[in-house]
C-alpha positions in Angstrom: -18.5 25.0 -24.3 -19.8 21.9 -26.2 -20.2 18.8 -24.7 -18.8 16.9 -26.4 -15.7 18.5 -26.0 -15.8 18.7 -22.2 -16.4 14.8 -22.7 -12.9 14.4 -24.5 -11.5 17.3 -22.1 -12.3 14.9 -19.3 -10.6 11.6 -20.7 -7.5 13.8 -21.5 -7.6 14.9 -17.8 -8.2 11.2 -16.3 -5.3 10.0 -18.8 -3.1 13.1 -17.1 -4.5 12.2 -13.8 -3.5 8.0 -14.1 0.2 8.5 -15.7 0.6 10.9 -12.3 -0.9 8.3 -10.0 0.8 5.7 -12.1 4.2 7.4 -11.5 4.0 8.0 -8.1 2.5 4.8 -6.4 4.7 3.5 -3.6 3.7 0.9 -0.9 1.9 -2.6 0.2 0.0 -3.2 -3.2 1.9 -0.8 -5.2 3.2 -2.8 -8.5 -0.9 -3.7 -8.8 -1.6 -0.4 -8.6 1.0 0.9 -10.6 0.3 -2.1 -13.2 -3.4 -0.8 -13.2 -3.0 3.0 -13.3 -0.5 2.3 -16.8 -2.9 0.3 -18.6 -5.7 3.1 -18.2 -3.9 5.6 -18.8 -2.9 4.0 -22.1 -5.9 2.7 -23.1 -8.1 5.8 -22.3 -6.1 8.2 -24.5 -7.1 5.5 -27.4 -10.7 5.9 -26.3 -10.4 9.3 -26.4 -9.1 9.4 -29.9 -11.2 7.1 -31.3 -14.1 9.1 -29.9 -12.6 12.3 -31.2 -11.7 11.2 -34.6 -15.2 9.7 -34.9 -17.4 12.4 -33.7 -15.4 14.8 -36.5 -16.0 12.5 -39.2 -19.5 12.9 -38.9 -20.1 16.1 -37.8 -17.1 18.8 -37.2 -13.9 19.7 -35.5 -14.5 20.4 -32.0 -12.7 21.7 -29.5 -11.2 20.2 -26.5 -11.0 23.1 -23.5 -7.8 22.3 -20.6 -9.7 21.1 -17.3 -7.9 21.8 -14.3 -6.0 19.0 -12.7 -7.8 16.9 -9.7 -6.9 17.2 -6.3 -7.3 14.2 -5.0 -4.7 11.6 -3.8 -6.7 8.5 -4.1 -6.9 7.2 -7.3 -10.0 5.5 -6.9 -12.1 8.5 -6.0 -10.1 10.6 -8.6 -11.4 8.3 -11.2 -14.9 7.6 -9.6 -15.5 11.1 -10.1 -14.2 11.2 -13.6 -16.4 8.1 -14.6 -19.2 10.3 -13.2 -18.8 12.9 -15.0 -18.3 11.0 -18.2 -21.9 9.1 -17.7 -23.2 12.5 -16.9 -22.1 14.0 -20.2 -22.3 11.2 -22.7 -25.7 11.8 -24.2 -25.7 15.6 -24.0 -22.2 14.9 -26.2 -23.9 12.6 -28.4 -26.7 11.7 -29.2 -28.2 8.4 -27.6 -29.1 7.2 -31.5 -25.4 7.8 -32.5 -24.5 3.8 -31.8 -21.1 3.8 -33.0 -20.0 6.8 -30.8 -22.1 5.8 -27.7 -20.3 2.2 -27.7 -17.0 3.7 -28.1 -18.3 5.5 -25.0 -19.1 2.4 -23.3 -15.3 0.9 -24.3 -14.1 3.9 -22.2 -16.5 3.2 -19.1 -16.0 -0.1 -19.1 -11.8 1.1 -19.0 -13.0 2.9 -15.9 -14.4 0.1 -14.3 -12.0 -2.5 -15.0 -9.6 -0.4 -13.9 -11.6 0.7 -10.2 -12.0 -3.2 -9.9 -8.1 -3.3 -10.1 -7.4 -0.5 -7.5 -9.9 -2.0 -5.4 -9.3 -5.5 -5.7 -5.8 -6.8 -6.4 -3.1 -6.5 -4.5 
């Protein structure tokens, strides 16, 4: 499997995993939450575009494989993990002198962590 499409494959599967979360938040703190889960989820599908359609216009179609869905209830471990593996794959995906790809990689980590400051943070 390339890398880079298992890089894509796992923003598709953290965008699946937040509209999920998003959609089923309930409790003390759960319009923050909720609030936070539905802007990732909307902004990480743009990253993942904008990575896709980049990476393709200088090189070639690739192909995103289906991950399987994470089972996890909490949120913020669910996308810990997910931010993991995204630093873990990023330069085997592309390579570290590709600028414009890589900081559309960092657009998407920092989504990550903006929104794990949200889950964590505000209530």
């Amino acid at each position: 499997m390339e890398m880079i499409g298992r890089l894509v494959g796992t923003l598709f599967l953290a965008r699946e995993y937040a509209h999920r979360a998003h959609l089923r938040v309930t409790g003390p703190g759960s319009f923050a939450k909720h609030s936070a889960l539905g802007e990732f989820y909307s902004a990480i599908i743009e990253s993942a575009d904008s990575i896709t359609e980049a990476y393709q216009g200088r090189h070639d179609i690739i192909e995103i494989p289906y991950l399987p869905m994470i089972d996890e209830e909490d949120p913020v471990k669910a996308l810990e993990s997910l931010l993991d593996d995204v630093e873990k794959l990023r330069y085997d995906a592309v390579d570290k002198k590709d600028s414009a790809i890589q900081n559309m990689i960092d657009e998407a980590v920092g989504t990550f962590l903006s929104t794990l400051y949200k889950l964590r943070k505000l209530r």
